[in-house]
N, C-alpha and C positions, 0 to 999 in steps of 0.2 A: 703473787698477784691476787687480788678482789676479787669475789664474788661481787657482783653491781649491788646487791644490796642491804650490803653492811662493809665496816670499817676494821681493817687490821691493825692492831697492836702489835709492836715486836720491840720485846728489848736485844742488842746484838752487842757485842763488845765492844770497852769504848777507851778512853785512857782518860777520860775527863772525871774526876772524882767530885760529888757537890760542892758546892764551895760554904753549907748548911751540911756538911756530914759531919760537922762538931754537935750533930743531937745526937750520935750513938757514942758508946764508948770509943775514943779514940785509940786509946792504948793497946786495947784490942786488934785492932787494925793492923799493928806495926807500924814504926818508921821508917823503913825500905821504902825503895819505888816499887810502880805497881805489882810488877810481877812478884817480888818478896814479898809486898804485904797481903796479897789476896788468899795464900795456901791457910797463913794462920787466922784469917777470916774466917774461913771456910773447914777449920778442924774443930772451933769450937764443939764443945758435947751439946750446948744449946746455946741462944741468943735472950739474950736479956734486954726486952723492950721497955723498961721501965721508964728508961729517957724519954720516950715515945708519950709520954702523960705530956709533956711540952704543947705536943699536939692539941692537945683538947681544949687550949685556951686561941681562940682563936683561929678555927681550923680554916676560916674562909678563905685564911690570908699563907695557906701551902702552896708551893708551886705544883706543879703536874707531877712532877717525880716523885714530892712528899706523899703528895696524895696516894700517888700508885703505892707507897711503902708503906701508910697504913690499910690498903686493900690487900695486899697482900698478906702482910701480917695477922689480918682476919682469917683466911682463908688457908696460909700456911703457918699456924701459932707457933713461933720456938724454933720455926729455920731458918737455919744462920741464909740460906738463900736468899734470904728477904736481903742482906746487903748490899747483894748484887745490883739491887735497883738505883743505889747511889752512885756505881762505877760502873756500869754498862747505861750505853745509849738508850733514850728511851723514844721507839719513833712510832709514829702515826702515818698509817700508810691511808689515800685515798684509793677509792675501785678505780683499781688500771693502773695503778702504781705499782713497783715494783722492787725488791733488795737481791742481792746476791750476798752467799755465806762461803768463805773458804773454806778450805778442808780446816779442820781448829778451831774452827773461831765457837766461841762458845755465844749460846742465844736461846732466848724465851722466847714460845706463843705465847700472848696474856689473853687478848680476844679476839672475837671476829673469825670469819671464813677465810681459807685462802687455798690457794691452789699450789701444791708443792713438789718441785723437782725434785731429783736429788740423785748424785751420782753413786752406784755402787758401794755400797761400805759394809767393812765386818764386825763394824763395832758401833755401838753407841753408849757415851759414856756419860755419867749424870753427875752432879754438883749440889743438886738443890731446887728445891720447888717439887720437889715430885713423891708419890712414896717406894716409887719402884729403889733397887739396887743402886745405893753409890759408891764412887770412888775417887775421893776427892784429891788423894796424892796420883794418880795416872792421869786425870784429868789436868791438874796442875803442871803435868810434867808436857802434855800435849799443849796446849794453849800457844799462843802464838803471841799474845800480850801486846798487840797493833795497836794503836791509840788513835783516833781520830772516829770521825760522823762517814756510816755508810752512803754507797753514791745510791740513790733511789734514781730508779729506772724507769722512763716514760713510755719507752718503746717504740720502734722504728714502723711508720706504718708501713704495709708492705700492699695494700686496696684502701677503699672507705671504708669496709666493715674489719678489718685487721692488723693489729699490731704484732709485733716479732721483740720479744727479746732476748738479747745473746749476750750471758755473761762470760769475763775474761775470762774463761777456760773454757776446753774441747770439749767437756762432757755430751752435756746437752744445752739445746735452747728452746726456748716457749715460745709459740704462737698463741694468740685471742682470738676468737673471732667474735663477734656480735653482728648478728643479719636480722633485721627484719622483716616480717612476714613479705613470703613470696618472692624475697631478693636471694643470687646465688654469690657463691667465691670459690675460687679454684685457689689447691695448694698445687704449688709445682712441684714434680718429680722432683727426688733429691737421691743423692747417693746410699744416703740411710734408709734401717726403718724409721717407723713414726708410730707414737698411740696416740687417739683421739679420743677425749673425753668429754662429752655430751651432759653439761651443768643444768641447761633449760629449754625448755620447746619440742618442736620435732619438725622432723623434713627429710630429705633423700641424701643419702651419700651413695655417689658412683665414682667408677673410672672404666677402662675400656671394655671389661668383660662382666663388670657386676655393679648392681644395684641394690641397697636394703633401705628400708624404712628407721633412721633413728630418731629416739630419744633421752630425757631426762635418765639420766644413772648409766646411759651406754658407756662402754670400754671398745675401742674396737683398734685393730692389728693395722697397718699398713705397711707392706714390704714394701723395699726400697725401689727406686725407678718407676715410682709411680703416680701419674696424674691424677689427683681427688678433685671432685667437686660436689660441694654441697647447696642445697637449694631447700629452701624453708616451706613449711607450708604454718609454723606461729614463728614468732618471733625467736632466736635460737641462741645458745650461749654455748660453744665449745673450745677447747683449749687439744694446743696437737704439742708434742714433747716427740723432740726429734736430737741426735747427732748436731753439734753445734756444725754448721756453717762452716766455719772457720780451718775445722779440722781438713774439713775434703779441700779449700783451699789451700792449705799447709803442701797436702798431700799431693 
């Protein structure tokens, strides 16, 4: 999810390969389907963008994706990641929109702020784009190789100043809230905790025994069974990350 005032970039996994990915070496590539051909993608020693001079005649007339893969290639010179950009979705999120990532699913930040969940994990495992540690055969081995366009999420309102999103699994879900000055919202008691994280403004968070002043960069705890309510004194932007839903109805 946005920050309201800039735009998120995400590439996520995709099964669509360009139908213009005949300007790289194709041979390279493999003739397997996806899941075969992306390991020996991704083991090259380097990538040879030379094809990529194509580009320069005419660059007005790149799609969005080309584009992105000679910005990338600026920025990451010689990694084979940069292919990625032909076989992974390439989406544009607005402020307030939303994606979910399974466990596997392999995905770039490129730009923009965002707000991110994310359940437990003891690994994280890298391909490309980065200069941190990779490993490109464990990671190949994990991939999940789903093809299709992620479902972006608009979010359930739940008042006028709040949307909820709950992606298909128990982990967790996200709340928005955006209030303007001097307006309040109550989160209701839930079976979980909750953390709340205070993006912009300031105003009061209470519930039956306590009261503090927040703002911009706050972190704050809420145990479970318990009524919050926040009340602005500017205009306020906070995000609460709680226990999906879903699960205590399971339960």
């Amino acid at each position: 999810m946005e920050n309201d005032q800039k735009v998120s970039q995400e590439s996520q996994t995709s099964g669509i390969a360009s139908s213009r990915l005949n300007l790289l070496p194709v041979a390279e590539l493999g003739s397997g389907p996806f899941s075969a051909s992306l390991p020996p993608a991704w083991t090259l020693d380097a990538l040879d963008f030379s094809t990529l001079v194509l580009f320069s005649h005419g660059v007005e007339q790149l799609t969005d994706k080309e584009q992105l893969v000679v910005q990338l290639e600026k920025q990451y010179l010689g990694d084979v990641g940069v292919l990625a950009a032909f076989l992974f979705n390439y989406v544009k999120r607005n402020p307030g929109e939303a994606l979910y990532l399974g466990a596997n699913e392999l995905h770039a930040y490129l730009r923009g702020e965002c707000v991110e969940c994310m359940a437990t994990s003891d690994n994280v495992v890298r391909a490309g784009l980065t200069s941190k540690k990779l490993d490109v055969e464990i990671l190949c081995s994990m991939l999940t190789y789903k093809q299709g366009f992620p479902e972006i999420m608009q979010g359930v309102p739940l008042n006028p100043f709040t949307k909820r999103y709950i992606p298909p699994f128990n982990e967790f879900e996200v709340d928005r809230c955006i209030l303007p000055q001097g307006a309040s919202a109550d989160f209701a008691a839930i079976p979980g905790p909750s953390v709340f994280v205070v993006m912009e403004g300031e105003g009061t968070m209470n519930d039956a025994s306590f009261e503090d002043v927040v703002r911009e960069g706050d972190v704050l705890f809420a145990p479970a069974n318990t009524d919050i309510r926040v009340t602005t004194a500017s205009e306020l932007q906070l995000y609460r990350g709680g226990v999906n839903s879903r699960f205590f109805e399971a339960s």
